[in-house]
N, CA, C and O atoms as a MOPAC input file, in Angstrom:
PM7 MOZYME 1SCF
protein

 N     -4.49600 1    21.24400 1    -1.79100 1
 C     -3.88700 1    20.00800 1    -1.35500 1
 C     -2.98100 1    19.49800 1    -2.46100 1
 O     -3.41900 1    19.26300 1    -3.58700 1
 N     -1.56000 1    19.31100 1    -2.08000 1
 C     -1.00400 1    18.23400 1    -2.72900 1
 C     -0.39400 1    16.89000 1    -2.40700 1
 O     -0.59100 1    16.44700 1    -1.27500 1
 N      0.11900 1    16.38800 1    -3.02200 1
 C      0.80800 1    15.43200 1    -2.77700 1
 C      2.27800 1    15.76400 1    -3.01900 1
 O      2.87700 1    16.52800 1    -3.77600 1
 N      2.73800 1    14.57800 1    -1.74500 1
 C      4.48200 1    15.07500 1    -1.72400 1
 C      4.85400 1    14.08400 1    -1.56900 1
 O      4.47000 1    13.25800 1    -0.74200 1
 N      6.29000 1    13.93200 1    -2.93000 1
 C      6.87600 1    12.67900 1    -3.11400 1
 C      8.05000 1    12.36600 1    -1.64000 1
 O      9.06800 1    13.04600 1    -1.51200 1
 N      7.69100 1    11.30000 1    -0.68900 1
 C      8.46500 1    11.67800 1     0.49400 1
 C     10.34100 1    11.00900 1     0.02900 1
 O     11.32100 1    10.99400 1     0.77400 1
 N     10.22900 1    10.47800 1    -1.63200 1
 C     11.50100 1    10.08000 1    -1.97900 1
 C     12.45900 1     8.54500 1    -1.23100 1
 O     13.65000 1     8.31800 1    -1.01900 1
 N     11.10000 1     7.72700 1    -1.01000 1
 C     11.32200 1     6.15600 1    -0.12800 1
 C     10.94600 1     5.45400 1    -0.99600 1
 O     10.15100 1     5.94900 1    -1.79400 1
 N     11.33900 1     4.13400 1    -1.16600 1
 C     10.17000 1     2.76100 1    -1.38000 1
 C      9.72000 1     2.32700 1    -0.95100 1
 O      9.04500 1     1.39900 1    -1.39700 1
 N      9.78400 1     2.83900 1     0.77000 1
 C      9.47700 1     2.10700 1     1.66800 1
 C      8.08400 1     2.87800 1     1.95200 1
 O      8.02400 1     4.07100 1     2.24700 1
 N      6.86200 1     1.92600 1     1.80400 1
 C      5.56500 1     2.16800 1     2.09900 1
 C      4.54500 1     1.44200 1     2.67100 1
 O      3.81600 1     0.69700 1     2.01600 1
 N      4.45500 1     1.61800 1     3.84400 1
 C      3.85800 1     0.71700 1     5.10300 1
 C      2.41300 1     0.87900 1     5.00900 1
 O      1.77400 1    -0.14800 1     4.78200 1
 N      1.77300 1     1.98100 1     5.14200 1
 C      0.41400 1     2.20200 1     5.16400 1
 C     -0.51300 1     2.55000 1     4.45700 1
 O     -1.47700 1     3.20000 1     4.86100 1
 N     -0.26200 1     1.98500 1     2.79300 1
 C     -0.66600 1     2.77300 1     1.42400 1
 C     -2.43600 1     1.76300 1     1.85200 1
 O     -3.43000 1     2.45600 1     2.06500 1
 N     -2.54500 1     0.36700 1     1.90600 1
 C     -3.77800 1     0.31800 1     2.28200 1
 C     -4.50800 1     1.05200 1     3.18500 1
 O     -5.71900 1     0.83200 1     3.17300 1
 N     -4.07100 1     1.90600 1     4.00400 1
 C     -5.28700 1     2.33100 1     4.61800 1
 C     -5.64200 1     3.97100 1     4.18700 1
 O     -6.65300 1     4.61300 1     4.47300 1
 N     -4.30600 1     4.45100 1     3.30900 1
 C     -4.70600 1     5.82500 1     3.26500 1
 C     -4.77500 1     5.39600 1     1.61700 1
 O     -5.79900 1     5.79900 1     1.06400 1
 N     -4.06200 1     4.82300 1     0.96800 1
 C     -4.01500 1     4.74500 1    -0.69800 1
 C     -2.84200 1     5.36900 1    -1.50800 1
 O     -2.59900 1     5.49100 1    -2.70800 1
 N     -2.34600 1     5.64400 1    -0.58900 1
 C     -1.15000 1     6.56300 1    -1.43200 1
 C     -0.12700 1     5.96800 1    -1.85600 1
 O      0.17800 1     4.95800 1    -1.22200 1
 N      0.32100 1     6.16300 1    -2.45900 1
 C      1.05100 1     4.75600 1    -3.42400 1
 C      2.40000 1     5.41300 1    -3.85800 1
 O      2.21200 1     6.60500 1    -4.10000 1
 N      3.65400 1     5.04300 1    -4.03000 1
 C      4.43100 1     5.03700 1    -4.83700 1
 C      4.16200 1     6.19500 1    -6.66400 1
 O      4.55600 1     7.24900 1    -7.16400 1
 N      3.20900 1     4.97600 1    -6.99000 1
 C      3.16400 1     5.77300 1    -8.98200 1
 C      1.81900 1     7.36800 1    -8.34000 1
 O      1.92000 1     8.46400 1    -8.89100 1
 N      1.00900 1     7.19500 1    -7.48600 1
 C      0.32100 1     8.77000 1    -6.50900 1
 C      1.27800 1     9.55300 1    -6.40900 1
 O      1.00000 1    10.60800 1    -6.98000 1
 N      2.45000 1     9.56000 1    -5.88400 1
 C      3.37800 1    10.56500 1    -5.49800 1
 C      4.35000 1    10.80100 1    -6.79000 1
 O      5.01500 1    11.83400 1    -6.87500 1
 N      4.39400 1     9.74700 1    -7.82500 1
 C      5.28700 1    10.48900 1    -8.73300 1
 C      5.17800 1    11.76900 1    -9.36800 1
 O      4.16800 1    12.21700 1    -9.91000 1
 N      6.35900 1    12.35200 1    -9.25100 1
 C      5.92600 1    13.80500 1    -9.95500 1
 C      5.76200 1    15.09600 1    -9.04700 1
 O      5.93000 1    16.28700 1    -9.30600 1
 N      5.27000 1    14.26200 1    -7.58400 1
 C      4.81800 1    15.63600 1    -6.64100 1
 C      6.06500 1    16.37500 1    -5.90900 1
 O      7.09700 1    15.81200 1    -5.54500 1
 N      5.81800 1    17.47500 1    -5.79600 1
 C      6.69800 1    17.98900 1    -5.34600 1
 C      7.59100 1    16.56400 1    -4.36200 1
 O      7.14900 1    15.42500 1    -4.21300 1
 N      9.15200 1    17.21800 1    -3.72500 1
 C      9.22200 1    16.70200 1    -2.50800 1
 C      8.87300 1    17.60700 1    -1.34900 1
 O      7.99000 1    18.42800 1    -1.59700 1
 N      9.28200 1    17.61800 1    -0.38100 1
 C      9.30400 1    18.02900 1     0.79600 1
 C      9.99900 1    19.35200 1     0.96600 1
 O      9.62100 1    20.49300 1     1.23100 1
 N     11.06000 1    18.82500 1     0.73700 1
 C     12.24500 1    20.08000 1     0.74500 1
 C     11.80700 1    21.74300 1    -0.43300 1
 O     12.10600 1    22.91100 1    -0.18400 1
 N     10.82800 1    21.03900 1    -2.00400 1
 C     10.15200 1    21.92200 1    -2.34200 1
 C      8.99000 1    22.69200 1    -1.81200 1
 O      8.76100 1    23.87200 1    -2.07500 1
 N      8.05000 1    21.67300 1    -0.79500 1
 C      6.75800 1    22.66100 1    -0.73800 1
 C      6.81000 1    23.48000 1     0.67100 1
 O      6.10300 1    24.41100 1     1.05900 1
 N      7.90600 1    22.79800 1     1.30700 1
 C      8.18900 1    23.23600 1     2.91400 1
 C      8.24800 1    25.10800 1     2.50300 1
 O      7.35600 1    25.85600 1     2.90300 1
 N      9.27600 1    25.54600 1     1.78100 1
 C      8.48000 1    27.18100 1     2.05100 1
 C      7.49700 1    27.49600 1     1.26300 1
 O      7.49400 1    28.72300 1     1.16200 1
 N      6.45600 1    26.91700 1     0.50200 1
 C      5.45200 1    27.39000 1     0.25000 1
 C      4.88600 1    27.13800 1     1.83600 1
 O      5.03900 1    28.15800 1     2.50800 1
 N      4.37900 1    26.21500 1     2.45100 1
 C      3.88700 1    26.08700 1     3.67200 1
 C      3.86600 1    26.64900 1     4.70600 1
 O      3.00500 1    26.67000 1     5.58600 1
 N      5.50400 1    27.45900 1     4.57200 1
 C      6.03700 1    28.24400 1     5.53700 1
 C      5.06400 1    29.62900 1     5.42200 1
 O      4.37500 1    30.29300 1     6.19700 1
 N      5.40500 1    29.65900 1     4.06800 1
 C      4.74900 1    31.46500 1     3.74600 1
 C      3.12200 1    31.41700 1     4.01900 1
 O      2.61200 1    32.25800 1     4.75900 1
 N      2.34600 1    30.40500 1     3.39400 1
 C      1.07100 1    30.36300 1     3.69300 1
 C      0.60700 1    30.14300 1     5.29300 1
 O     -0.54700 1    30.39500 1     5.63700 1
 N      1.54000 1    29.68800 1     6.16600 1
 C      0.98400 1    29.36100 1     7.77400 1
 C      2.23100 1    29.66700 1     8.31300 1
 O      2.76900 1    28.71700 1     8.88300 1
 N      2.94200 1    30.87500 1     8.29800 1
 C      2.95600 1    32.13200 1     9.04500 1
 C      2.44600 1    32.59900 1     9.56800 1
 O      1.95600 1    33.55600 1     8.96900 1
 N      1.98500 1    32.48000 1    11.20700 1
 C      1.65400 1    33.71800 1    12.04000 1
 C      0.21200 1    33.01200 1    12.42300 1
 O     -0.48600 1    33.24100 1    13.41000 1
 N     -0.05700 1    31.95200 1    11.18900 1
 C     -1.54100 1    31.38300 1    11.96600 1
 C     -1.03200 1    30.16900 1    12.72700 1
 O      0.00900 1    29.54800 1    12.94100 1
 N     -2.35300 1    30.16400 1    13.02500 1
 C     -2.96600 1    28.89300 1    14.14300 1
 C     -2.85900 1    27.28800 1    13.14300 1
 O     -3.52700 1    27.36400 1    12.11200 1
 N     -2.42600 1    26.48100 1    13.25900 1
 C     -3.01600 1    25.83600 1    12.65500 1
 C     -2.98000 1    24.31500 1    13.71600 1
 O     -2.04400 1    23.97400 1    14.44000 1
 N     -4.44400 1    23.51400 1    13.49800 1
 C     -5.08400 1    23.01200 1    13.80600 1
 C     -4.55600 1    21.25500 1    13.49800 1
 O     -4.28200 1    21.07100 1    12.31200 1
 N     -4.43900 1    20.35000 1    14.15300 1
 C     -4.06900 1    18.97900 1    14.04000 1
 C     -4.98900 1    17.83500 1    14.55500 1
 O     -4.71000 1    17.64200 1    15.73800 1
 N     -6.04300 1    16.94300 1    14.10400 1
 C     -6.40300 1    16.30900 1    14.86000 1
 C     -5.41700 1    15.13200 1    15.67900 1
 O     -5.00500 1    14.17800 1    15.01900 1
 N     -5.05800 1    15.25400 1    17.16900 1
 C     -4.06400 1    14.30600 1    17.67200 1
 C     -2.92100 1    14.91400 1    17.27400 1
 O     -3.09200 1    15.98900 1    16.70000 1
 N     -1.72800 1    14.51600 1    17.42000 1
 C     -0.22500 1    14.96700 1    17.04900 1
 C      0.10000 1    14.53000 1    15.68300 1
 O      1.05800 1    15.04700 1    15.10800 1
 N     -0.51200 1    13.74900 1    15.19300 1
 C      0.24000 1    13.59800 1    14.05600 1
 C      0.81000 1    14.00200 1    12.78200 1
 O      1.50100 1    13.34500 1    12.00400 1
 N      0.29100 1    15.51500 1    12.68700 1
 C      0.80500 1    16.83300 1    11.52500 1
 C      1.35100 1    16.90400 1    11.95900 1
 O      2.28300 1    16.47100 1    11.28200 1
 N      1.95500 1    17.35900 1    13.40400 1
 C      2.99600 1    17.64400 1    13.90900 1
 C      4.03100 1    16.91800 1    13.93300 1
 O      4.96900 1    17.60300 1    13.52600 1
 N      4.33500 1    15.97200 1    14.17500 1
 C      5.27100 1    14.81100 1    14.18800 1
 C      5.75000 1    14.29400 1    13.12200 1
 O      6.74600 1    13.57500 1    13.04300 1
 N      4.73100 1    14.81000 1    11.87500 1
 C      5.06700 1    14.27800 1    10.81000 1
 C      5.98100 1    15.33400 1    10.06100 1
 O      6.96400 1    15.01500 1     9.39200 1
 N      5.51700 1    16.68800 1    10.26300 1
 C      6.28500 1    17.83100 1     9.36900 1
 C      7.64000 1    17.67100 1    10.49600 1
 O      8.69300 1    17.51100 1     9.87900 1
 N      7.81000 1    17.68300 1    12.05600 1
 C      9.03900 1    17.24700 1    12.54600 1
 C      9.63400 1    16.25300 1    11.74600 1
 O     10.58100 1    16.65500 1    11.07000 1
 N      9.38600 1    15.26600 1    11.65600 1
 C     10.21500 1    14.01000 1    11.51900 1
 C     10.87200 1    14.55100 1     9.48200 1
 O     12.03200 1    14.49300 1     9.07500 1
 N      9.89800 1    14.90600 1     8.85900 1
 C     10.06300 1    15.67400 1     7.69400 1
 C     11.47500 1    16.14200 1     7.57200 1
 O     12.45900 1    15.80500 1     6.91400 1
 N     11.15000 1    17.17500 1     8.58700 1
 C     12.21600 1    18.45300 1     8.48700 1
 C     13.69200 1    17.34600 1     8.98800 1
 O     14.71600 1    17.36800 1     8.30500 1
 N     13.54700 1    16.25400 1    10.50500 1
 C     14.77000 1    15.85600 1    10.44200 1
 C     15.24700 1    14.88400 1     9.16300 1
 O     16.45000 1    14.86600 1     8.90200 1
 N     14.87200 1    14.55600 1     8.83600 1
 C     15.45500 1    13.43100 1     7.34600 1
 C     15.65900 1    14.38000 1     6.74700 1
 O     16.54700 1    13.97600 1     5.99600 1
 N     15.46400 1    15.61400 1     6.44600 1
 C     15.73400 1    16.60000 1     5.82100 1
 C     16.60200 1    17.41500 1     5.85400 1
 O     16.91400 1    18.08200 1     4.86800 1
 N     17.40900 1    17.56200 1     7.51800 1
 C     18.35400 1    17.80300 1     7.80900 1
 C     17.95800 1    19.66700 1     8.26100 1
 O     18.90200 1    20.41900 1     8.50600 1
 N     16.90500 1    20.04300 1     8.29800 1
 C     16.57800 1    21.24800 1     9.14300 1
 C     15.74000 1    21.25700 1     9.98700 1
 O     15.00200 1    20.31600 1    10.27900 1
 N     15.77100 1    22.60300 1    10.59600 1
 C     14.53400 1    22.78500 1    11.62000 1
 C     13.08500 1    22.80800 1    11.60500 1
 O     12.65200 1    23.86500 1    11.14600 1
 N     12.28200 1    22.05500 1    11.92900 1
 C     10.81500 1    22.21900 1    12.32900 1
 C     10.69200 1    24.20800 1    12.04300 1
 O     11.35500 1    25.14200 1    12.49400 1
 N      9.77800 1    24.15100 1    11.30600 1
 C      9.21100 1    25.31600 1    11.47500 1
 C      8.52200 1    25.28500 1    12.94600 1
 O      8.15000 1    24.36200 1    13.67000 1
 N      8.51500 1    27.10300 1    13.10200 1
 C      8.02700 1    27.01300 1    14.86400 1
 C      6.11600 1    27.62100 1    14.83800 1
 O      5.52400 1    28.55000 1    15.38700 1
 N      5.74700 1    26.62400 1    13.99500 1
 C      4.48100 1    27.01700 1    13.88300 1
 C      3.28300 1    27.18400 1    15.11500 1
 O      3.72100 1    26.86300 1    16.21900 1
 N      1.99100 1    27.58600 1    15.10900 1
 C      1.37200 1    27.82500 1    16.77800 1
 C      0.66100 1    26.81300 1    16.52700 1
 O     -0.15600 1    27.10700 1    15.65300 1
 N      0.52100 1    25.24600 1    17.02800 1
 C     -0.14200 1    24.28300 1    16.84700 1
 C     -1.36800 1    24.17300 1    17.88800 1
 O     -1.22600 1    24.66600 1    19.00700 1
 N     -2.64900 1    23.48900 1    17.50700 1
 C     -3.62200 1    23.39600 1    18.71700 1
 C     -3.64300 1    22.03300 1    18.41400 1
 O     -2.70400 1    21.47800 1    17.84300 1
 N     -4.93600 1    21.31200 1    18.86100 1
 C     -4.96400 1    20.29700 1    18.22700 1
 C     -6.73300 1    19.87600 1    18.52000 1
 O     -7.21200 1    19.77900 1    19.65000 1
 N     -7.16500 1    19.75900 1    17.80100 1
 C     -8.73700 1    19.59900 1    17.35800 1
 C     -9.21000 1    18.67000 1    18.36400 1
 O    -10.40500 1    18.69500 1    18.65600 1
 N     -8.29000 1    17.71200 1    19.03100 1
 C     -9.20700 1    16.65300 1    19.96800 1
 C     -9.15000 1    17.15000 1    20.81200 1
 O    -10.14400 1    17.26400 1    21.52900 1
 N     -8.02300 1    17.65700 1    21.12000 1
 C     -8.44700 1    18.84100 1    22.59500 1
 C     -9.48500 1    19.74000 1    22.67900 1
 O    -10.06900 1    20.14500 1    23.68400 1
 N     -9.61800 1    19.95500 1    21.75500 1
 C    -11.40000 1    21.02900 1    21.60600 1
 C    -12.60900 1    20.54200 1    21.32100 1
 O    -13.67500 1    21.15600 1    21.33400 1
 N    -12.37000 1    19.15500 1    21.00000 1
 C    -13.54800 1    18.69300 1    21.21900 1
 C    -13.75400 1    17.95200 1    22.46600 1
 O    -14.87300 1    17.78700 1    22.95200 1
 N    -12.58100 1    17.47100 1    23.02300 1
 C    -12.95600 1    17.02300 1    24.67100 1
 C    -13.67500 1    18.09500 1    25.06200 1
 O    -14.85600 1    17.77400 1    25.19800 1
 N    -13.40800 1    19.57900 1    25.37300 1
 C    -13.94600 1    20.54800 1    26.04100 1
 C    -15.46900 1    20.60800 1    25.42500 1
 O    -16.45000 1    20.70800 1    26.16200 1
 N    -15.56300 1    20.53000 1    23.90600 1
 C    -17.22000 1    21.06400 1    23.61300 1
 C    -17.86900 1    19.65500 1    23.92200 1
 O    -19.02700 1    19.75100 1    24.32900 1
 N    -17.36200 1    18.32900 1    23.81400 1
 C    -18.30400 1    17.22900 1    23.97300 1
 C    -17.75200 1    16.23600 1    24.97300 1
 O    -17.46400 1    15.06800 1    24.71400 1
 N    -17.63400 1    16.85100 1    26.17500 1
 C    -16.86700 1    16.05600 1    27.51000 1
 C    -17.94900 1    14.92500 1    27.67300 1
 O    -17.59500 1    14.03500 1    28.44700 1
 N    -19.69200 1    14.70800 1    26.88100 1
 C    -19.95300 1    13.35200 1    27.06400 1
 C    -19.56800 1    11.90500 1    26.39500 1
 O    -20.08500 1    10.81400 1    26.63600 1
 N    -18.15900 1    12.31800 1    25.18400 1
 C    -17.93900 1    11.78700 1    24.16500 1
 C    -16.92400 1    10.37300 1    25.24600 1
 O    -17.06600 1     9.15800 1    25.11200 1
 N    -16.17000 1    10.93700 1    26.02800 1
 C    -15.31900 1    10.04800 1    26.86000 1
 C    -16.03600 1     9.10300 1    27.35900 1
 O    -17.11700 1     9.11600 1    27.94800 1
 N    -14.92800 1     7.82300 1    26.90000 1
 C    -15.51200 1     6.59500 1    27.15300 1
 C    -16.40900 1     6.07900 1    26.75700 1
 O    -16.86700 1     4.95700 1    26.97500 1
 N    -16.86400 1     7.24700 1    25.85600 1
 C    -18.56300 1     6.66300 1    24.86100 1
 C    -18.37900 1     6.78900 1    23.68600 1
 O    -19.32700 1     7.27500 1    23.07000 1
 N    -17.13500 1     6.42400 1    22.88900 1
 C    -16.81000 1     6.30100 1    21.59700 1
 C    -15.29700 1     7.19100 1    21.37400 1
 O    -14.58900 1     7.06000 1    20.37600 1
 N    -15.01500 1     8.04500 1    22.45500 1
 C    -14.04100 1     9.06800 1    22.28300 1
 C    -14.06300 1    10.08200 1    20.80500 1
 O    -14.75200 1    10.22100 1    19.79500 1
 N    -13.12600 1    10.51800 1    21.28200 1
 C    -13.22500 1    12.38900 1    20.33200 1
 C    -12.45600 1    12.04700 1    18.75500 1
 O    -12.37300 1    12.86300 1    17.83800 1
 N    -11.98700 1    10.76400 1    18.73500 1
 C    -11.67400 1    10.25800 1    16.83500 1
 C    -12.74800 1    11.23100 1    16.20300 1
 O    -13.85600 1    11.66400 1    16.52100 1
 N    -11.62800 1    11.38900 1    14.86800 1
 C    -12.27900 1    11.53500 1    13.55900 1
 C    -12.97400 1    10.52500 1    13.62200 1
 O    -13.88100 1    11.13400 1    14.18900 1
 N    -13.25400 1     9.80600 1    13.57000 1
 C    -14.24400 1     8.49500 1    13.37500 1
 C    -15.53900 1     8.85800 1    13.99000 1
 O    -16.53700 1     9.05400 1    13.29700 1
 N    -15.54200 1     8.96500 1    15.46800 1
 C    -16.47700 1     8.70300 1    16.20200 1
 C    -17.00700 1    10.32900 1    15.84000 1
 O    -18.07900 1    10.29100 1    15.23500 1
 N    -16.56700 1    11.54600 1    16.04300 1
 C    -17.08900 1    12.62400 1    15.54100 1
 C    -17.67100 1    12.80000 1    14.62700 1
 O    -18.75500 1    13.38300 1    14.61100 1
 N    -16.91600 1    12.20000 1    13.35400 1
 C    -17.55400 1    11.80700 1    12.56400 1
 C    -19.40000 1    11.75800 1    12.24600 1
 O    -20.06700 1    12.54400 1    11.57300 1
 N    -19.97800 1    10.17400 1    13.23700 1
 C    -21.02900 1    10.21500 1    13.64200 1
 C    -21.71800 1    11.06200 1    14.86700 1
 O    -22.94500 1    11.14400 1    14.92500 1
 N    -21.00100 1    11.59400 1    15.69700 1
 C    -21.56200 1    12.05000 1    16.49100 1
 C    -22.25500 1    13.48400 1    15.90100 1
 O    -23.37800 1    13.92400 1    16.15000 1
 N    -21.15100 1    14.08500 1    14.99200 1
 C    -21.63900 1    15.46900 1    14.87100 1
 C    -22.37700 1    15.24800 1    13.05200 1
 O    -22.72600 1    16.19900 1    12.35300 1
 N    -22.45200 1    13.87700 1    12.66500 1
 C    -23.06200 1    14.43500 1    11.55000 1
 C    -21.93900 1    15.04100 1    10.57500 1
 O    -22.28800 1    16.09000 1    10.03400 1
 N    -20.67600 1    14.58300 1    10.25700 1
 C    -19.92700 1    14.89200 1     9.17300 1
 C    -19.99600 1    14.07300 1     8.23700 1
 O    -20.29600 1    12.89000 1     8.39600 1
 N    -19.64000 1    14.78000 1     6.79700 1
 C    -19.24900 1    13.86400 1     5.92600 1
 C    -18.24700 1    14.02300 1     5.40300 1
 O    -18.32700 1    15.10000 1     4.81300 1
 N    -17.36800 1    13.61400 1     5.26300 1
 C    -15.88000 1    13.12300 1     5.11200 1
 C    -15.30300 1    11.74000 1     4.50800 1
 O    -15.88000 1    10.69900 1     4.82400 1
 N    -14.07600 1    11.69000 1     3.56700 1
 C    -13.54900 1    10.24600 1     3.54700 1
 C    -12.42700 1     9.96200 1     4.40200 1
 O    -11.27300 1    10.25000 1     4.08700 1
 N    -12.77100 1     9.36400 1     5.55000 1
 C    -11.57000 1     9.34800 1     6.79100 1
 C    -10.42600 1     8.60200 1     6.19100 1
 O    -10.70300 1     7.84000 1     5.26400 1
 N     -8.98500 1     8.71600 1     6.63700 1
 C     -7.82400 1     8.53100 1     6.17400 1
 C     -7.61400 1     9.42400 1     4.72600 1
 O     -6.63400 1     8.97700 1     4.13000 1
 N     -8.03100 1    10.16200 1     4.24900 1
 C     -7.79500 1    11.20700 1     3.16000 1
 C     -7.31000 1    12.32300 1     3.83300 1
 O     -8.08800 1    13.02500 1     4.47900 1
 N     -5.87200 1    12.62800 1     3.74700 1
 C     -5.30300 1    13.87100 1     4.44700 1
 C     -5.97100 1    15.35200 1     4.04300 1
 O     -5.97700 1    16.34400 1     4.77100 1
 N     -6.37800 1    15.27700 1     3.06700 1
 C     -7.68600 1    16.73700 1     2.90900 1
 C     -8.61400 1    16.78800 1     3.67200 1
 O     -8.76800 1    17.75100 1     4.42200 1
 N     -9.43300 1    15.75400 1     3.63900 1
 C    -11.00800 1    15.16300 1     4.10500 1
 C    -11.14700 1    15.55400 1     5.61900 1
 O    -12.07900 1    15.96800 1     6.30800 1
 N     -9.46000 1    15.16300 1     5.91000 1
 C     -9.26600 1    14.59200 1     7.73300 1
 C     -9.00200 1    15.97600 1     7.81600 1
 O     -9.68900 1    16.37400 1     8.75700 1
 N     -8.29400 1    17.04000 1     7.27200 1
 C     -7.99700 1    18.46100 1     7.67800 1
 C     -9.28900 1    18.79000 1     7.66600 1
 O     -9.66700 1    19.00500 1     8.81700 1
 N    -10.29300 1    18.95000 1     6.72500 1
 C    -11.60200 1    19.53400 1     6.09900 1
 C    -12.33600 1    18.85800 1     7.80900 1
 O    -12.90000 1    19.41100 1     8.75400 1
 N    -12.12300 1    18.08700 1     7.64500 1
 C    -13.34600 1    17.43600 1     9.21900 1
 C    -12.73200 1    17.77600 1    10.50500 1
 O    -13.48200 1    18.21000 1    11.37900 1
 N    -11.67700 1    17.66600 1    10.71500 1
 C    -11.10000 1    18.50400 1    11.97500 1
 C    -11.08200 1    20.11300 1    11.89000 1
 O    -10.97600 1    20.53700 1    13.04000 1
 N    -11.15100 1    21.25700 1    10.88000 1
 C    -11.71700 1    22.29200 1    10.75600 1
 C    -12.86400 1    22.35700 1    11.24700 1
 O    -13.18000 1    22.98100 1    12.26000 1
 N    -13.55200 1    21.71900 1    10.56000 1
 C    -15.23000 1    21.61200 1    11.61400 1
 C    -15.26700 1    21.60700 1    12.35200 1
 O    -15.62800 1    22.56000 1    13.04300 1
 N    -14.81500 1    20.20500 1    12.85700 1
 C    -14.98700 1    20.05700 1    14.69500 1
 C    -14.56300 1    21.56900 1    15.06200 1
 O    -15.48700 1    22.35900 1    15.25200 1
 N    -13.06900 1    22.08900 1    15.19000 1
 C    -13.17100 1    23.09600 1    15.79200 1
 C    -14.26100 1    24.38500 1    15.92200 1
 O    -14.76500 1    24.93700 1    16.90100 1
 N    -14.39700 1    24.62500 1    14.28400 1
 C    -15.68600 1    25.64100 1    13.92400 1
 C    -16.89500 1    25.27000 1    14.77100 1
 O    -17.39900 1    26.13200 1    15.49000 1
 N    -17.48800 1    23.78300 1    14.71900 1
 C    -18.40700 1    23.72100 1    15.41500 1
 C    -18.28500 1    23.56300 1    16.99800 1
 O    -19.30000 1    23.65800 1    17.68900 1
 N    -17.34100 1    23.38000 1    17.42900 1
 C    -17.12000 1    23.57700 1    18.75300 1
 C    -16.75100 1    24.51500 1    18.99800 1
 O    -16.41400 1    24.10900 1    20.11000 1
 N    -16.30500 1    26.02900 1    19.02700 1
 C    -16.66300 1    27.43500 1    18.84300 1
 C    -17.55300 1    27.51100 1    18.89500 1
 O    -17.77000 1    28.04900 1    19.98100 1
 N    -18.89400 1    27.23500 1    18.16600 1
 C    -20.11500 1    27.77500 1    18.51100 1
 C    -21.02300 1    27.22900 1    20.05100 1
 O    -21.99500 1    27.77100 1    20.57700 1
 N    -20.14300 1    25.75900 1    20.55300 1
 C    -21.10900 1    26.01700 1    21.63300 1
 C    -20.02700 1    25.78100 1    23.23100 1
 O    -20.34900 1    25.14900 1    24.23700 1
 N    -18.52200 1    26.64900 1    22.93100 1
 C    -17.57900 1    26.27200 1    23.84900 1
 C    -17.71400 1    27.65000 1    23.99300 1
 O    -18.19300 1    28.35000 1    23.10100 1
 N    -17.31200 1    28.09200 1    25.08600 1
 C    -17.30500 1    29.37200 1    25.94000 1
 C    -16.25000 1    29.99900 1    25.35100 1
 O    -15.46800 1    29.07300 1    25.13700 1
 N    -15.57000 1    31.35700 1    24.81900 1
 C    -14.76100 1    32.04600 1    24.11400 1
 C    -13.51600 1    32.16600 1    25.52600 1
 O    -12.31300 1    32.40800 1    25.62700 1
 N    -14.43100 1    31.90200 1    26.26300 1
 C    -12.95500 1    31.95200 1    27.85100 1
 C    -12.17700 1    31.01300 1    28.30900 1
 O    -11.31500 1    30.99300 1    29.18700 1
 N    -12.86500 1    29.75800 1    27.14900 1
 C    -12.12200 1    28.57300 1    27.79600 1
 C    -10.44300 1    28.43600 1    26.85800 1
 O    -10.38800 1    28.75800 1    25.67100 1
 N     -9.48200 1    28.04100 1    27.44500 1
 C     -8.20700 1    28.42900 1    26.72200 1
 C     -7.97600 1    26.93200 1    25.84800 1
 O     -8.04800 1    25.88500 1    26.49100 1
 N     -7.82200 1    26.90900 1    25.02200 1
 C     -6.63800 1    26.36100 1    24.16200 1
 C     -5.70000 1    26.23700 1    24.22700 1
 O     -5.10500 1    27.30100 1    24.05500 1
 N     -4.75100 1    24.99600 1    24.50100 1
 C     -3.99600 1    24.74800 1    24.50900 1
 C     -2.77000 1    24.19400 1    23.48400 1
 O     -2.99300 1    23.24000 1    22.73900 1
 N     -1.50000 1    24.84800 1    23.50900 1
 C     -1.18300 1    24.31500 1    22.03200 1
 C     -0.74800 1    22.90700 1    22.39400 1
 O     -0.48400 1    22.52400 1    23.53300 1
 N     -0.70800 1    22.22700 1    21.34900 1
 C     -0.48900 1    20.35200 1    21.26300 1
 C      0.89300 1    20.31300 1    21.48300 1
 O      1.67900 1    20.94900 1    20.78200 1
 N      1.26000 1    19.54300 1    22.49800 1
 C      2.57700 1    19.09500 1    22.89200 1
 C      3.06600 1    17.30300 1    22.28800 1
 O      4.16700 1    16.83400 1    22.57400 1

């Protein structure tokens, strides 16, 4: 995990995740770690709880002035609707509520923590979702 300087002053949501301005000094930007990212998640799957990796490496790439990598996205709440269809309407499929439901420990809003706990969910929903049921990639 790193941190990436997104090169703004403008910072709306540092209370809820912590990331700060003097956090990002120094870190790569964007435009640097984008082909390390590329080369390491090539050809895999990779996993999003909700859209928001996705939307975010989009919106990335346009201020950036290139293309979205065409990576194979799923997205972790969709797989846990399927392994815990009693979760609807009874707290829903959040990192949060999974969270307690399945017994994780995690620091929610930590972009590691939140990858590290949506890995799970999927891992543990694999073990009790049928190998026939399809996946869908996140639109």
């Amino acid at each position: 995990m790193t941190f990436v300087d997104p090169e703004t002053d403008f910072w709306l949501w540092s209370g809820l995740h912590g990331i700060t301005a003097g956090k990002v000094r120094g870190a790569p930007t964007f435009m640097e770690i984008l082909p390390v990212l590329e080369t390491a998640l090539n050809g895999a799957i990779i996993y999003q709880h909700s859209g928001f990796d996705r939307s975010a490496i989009a919106a990335a790439c346009s201020n950036a002035g290139c293309i979205a990598p065409s990576w194979s996205w799923r997205n972790s709440v969709q797989v846990a609707r399927i392994a815990w269809p009693e979760l609807k309407g009874n707290g829903g499929h959040g990192l949060a509520h999974l969270k307690l439901h399945l017994g994780l420990e995690f620091h929610h809003h930590d972009a590691g923590e939140d990858a590290r706990a949506a890995a799970e969910v999927v891992l543990r929903a694999e073990g009790i979702t049928p190998t026939h049921v399809p996946y869908r990639v996140a639109t």
